[in-house]
VOGU-3710 file (C-alpha; in Angstrom, 3 decimals, decimal comma):
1> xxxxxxxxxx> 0,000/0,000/0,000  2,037/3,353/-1,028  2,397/5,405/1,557  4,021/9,709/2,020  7,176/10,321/3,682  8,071/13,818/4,039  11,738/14,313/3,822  13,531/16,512/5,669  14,738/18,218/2,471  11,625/19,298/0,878
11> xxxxxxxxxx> 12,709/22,971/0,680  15,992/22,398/-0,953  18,272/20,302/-3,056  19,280/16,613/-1,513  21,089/15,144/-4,065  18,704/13,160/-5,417  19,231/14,120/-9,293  20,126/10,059/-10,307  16,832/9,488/-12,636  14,926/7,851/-9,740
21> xxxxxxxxxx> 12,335/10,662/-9,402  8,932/11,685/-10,047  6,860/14,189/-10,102  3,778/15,514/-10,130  1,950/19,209/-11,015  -1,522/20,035/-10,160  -2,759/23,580/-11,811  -6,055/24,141/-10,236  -7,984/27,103/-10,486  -6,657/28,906/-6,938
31> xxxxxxxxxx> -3,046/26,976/-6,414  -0,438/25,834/-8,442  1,458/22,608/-6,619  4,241/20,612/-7,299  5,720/17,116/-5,635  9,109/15,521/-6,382  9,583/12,059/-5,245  11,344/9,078/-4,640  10,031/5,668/-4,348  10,542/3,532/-1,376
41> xxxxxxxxxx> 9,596/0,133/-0,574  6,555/1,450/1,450  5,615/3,730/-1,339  7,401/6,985/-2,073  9,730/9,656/-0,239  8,919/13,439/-1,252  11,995/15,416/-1,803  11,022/18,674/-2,947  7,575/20,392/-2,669  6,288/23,819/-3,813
51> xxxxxxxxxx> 3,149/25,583/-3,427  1,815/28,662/-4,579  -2,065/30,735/-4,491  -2,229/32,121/-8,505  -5,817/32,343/-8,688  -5,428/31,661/-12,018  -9,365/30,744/-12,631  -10,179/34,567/-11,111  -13,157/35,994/-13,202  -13,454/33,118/-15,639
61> xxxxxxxxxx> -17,165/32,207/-13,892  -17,944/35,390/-15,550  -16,495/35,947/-18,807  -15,032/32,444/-19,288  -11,727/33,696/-19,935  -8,253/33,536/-17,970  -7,687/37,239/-17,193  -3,739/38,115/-18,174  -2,698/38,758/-14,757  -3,805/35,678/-14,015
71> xxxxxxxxxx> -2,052/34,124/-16,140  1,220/36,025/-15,284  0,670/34,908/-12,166  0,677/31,336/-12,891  3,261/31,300/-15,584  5,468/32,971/-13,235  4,786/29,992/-10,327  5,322/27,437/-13,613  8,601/29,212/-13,983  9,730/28,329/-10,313
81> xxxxxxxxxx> 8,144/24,646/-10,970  10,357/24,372/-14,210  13,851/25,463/-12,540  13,175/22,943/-10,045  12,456/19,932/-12,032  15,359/20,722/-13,710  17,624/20,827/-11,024  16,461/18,157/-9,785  16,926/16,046/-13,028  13,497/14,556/-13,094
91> xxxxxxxxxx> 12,650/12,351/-15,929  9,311/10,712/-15,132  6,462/13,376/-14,681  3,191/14,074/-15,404  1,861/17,880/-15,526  -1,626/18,433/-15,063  -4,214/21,212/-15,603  -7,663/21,393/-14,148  -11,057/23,202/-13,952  -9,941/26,951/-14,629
101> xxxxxxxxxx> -8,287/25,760/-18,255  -11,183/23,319/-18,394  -13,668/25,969/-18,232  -12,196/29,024/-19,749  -12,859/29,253/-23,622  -9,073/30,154/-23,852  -7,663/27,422/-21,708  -6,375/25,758/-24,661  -4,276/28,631/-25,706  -3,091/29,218/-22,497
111> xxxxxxxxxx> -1,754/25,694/-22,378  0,380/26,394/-25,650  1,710/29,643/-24,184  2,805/27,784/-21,087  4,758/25,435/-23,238  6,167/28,195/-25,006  7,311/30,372/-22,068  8,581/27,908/-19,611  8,902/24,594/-21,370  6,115/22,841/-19,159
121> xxxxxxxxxx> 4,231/20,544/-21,070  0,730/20,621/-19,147  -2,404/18,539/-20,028  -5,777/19,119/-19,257  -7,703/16,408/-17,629  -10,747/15,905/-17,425  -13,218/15,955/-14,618  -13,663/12,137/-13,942  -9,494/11,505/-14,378  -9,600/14,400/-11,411
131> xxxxxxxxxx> -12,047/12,119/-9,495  -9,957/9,180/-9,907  -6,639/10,603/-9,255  -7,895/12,395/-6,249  -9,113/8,426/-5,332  -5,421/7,326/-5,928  -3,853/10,107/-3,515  -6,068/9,402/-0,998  -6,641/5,846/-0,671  -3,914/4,781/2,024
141> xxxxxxxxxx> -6,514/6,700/4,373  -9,862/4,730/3,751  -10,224/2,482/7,069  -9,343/-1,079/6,518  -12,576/-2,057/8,191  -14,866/0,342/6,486  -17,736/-0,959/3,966  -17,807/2,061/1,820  -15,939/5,838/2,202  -17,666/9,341/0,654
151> xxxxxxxxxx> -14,581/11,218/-0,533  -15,046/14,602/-1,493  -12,091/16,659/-3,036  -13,537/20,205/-2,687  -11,210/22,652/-5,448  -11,111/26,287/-6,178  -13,302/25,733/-10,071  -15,112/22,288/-8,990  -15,674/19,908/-6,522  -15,510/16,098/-6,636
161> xxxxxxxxxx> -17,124/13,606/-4,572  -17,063/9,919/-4,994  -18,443/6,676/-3,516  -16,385/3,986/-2,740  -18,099/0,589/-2,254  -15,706/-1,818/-0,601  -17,940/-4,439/0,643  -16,792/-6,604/-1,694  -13,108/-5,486/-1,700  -11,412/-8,784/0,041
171> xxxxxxxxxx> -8,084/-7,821/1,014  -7,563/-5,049/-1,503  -5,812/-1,879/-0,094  -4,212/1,384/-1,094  -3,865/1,989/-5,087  -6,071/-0,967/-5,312  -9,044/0,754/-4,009  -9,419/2,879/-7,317  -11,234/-0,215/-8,645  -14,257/0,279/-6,037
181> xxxxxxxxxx> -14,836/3,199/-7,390  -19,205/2,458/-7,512  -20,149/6,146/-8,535  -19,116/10,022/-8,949  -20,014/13,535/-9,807  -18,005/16,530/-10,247  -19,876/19,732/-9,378  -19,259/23,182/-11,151  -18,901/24,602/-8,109  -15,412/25,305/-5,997
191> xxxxxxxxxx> -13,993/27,910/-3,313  -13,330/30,453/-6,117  -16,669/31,237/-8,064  -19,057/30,406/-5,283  -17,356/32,801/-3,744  -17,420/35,281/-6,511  -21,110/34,263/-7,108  -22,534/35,285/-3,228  -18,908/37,540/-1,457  -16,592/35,687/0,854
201> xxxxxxxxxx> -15,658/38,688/2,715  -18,670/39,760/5,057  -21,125/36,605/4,451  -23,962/36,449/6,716  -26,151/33,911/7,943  -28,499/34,657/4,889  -25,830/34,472/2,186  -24,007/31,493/3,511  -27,298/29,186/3,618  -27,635/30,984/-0,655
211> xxxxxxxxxx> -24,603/29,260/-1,138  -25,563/26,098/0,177  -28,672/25,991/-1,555  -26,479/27,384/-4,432  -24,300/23,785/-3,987  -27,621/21,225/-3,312  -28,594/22,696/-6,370  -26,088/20,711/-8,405  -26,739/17,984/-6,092  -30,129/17,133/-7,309
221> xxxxxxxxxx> -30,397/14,317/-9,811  -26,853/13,151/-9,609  -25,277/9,997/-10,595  -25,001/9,255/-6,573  -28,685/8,810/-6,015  -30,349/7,367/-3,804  -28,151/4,576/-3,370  -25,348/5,839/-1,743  -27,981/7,122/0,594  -29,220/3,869/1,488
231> xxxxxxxxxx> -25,864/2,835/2,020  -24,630/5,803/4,833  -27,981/4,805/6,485  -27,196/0,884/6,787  -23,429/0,132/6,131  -19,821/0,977/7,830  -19,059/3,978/6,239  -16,997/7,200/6,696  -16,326/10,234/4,745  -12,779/11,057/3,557
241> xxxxxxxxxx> -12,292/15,534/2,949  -9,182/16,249/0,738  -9,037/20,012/0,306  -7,630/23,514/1,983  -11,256/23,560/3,446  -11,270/20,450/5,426  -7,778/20,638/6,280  -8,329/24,500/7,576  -11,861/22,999/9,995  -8,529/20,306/11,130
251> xxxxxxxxxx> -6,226/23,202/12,247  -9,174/24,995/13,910  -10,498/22,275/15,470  -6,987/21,845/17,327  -6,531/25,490/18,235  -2,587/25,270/15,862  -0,866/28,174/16,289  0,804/27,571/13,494  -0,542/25,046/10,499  0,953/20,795/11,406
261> xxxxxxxxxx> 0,455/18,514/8,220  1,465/15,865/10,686  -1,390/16,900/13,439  -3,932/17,425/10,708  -3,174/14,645/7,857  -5,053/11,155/8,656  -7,017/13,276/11,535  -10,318/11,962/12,615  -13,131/14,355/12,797  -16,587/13,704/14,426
271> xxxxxxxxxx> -19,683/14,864/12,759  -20,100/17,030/15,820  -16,623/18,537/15,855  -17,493/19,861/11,845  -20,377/21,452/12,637  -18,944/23,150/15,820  -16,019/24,281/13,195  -18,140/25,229/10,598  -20,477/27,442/12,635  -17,139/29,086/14,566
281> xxxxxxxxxx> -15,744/30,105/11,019  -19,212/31,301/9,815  -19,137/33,143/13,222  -15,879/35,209/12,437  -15,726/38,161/10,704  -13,413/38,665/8,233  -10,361/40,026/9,935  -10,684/37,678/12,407  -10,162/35,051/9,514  -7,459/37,067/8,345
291> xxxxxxxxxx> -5,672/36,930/11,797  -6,341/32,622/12,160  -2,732/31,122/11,845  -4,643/28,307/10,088  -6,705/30,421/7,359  -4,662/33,831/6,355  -5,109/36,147/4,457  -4,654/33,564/1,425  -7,809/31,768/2,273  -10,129/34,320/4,606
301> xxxxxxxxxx> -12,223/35,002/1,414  -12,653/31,723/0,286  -12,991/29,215/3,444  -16,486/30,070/3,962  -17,247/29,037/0,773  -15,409/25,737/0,995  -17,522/25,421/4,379  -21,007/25,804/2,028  -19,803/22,880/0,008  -18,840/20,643/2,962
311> xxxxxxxxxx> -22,387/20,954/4,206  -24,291/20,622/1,314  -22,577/17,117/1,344  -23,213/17,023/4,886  -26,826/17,577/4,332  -27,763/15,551/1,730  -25,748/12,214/3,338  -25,155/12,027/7,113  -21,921/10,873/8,690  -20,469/10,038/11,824
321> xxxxxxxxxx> -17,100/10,171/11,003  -14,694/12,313/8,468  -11,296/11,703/8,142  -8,737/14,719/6,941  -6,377/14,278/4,322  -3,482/17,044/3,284  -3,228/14,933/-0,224  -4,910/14,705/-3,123  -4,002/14,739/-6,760  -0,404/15,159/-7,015
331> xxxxxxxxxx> -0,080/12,009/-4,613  -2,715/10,347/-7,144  -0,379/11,156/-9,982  2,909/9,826/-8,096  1,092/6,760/-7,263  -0,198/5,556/-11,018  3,049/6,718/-12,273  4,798/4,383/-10,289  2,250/1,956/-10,067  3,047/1,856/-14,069
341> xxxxxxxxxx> 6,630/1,059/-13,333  6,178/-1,539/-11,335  8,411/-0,043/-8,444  6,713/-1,501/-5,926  6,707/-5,149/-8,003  8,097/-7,993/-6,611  10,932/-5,431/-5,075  11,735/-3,823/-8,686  12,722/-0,363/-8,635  13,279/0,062/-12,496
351> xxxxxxxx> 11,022/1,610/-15,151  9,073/-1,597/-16,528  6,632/0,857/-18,798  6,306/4,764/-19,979  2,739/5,639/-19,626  3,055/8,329/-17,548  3,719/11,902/-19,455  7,698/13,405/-18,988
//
C-alpha cells in the first residue's frame, strides 16, 4: 500500500538528481502545486515540494476567460516549478491542468503559451481523471474495516465527490481501491466562483445558507442517487475531505498556532466537531479570519465558501465520522506513475513501462 514520507529536504536540493524521481503538477484554479519524489519500498519519499495561491481561474465564472494577470501569475509559479524539475533532473512526470483551463474558452491557448514560455508541457484532464486521481492520492486513508468511504475533493473551479463501495473489496488496499470506485459527480462549483457568485468577505447567515442551496442545487439528480444514501444509512461507512477547506476545519479544530500537516493529515473528525467548526468560522468576521494562523489572508475570502460545500454534502448524506487528508491529486499522480513502473513489483525499482507523461 504506497504510503508519504516527508523528507527533511523538501525545501531544498538533496542530491537526489540520479533518474529515480517523479513528479507531479496540479494547476487548479486557486493553487499551483508541485511534488518531487522518490520511491521507497513502502511507497514513495517526497523530496522537494512547492506551493503557490495564482488564482489563475479569477473571473473566468464570468467571462469564461483567464484574465492576463492571471495568467502572469501562474506562468510565473510554472517558472519556479520548471527550474526545479530541472535541477532536480526529473525524468518521469506528469503535468496536469484542471477546472480553470477546463472551463475558460481560452484554456487551450493558455496551455500552448505555457509550453512556449517555460517549457512545461501541461495537459488538461478531465473531470472524472480528477475524481480518480484524487481516489489514488487518498486511498492509504480509507479504514481497513470500512464498507464504503464518501470522498469529497472540494477545489477552487469544482468539486468532486465519490463513492467507494468496498464491501466486496477482500483484502484489496491502497492503489487498489481505485477499482471500487461504484459512482461520482463533479460539481461546477469550488472555493473560487461560489465565492465570486454570493462575497466571501462579510457573508452572513443569509448568504451562507444561498450558497448552500447554491451547492444542493447541483446535487439534485446526480449519478449518486439514492443509493449511496441507502448505504450511509445501513453500512460501515466514513467520509474522507481532501481540500484547503477540510484541512483549515482540522487546524481549527486543534486550536494550531501555526498550520501541522502531521497533526492534521489522517485526523479523525466527528460529525459534531465539523459542525462546531463550521459554525465558529461562519461566526468570524473577516479580519478575524485574516488573523487565524490556520486560514490567512490567502484563504479568509474563500474558506467560507469551501464550508457551504462541505455541508451541502453534509446535508444531503449524514456521517459520523470524516477523516482529513493534506493529499490529493499530485499524490494520485505519483502513485499511477509508479504503479506503471512496477516499483513496488516484486521489489523492482526500475522503469518496466512509460505511460506516464515526462
Amino acid at each position: 500500500m504506497p504510503q508519504v514520507r516527508r523528507s527533511g529536504h523538501e525545501a531544498g536540493r538533496s542530491g537526489d538528481a540520479d533518474g529515480d524521481l517523479y513528479a507531479a503538477l496540479d494547476l487548479g484554479t486557486n493553487n499551483c502545486r508541485l511534488l518531487i519524489a522518490k520511491p521507497d519500498e513502502r511507497g514513495f519519499r517526497v523530496v522537494d515540494a512547492y506551493s503557490r495561491i495564482v488564482r489563475l481561474g479569477e473571473g473566468v465564472g464570468a467571462s469564461r476567460r483567464l484574465s492576463e494577470a492571471a495568467m502572469e501569475r501562474a506562468i510565473e509559479a510554472l517558472d519556479s516549478c520548471h527550474r526545479k524539475l530541472a535541477e532536480r533532473g526529473v525524468r518521469r512526470s506528469r503535468l496536469i491542468a484542471t477546472e480553470a483551463c477546463r472551463a475558460a474558452e481560452n484554456g487551450e491557448e493558455f496551455i500552448a503559451r505555457v509550453q512556449r514560455e517555460t517549457g512545461l508541457a501541461l495537459e488538461i484532464v478531465n473531470r472524472e481523471t480528477e475524481a480518480r486521481l484524487a481516489v489514488a492520492g487518498c486511498a492509504s486513508l480509507v479504514d481497513r474495516l470500512a464498507d464504503g468511504v464518501l470522498l469529497f475533493d472540494i477545489g477552487g473551479g469544482s468539486s468532486e465527490i465519490v463513492w467507494l463501495d468496498l464491501r466486496n473489496r477482500g483484502g484489496a488496499r491502497g492503489y487498489a481501491l481505485t477499482r471500487f470506485i461504484r459512482a461520482w459527480v463533479s460539481l461546477p462549483v469550488g472555493v473560487v466562483n461560489l465565492a465570486e457568485r454570493h462575497g466571501g468577505m462579510d457573508v452572513s447567515h443569509e448568504v451562507f445558507e444561498a450558497m448552500i442551496d447554491d451547492v444542493s442545487s447541483h446535487l439534485d439528480g446526480s449519478a449518486l442517487g439514492a443509493g449511496l444514501s441507502e448505504a450511509m444509512a445501513s453500512s460501515n461507512m466514513h467520509m474522507l475531505g481532501t481540500s484547503g477547506t477540510v484541512t483549515t476545519l482540522a487546524g481549527v479544530h486543534f486550536g494550531l498556532r501555526r498550520y501541522d500537516r502531521r497533526r492534521v493529515d489522517g485526523a479523525w473528525l466527528a460529525d459534531e466537531d465539523v459542525s462546531a467548526m463550521v459554525a465558529k468560522l461562519r461566526d468570524m468576521s473577516y479580519r478575524e479570519r485574516v488573523e487565524n494562523p490556520c486560514i490567512g489572508a490567502d484563504r479568509a475570502d474563500l474558506v467560507l465558501a469551501g464550508c457551504a460545500i462541505l455541508e451541502a454534502i453534509r446535508r444531503r448524506w449524514t456521517c459520523a465520522r470524516l477523516r482529513v487528508a493534506d493529499r490529493g491529486l499530485r499524490e494520485g499522480i505519483l502513485t499511477e506513475l509508479m504503479a506503471a513502473d512496477g516499483v513496488w513489483s516484486r521489489g523492482g525499482r526500475g522503469h518496466k513501462g512509460q505511460k506516464g507523461r515526462s
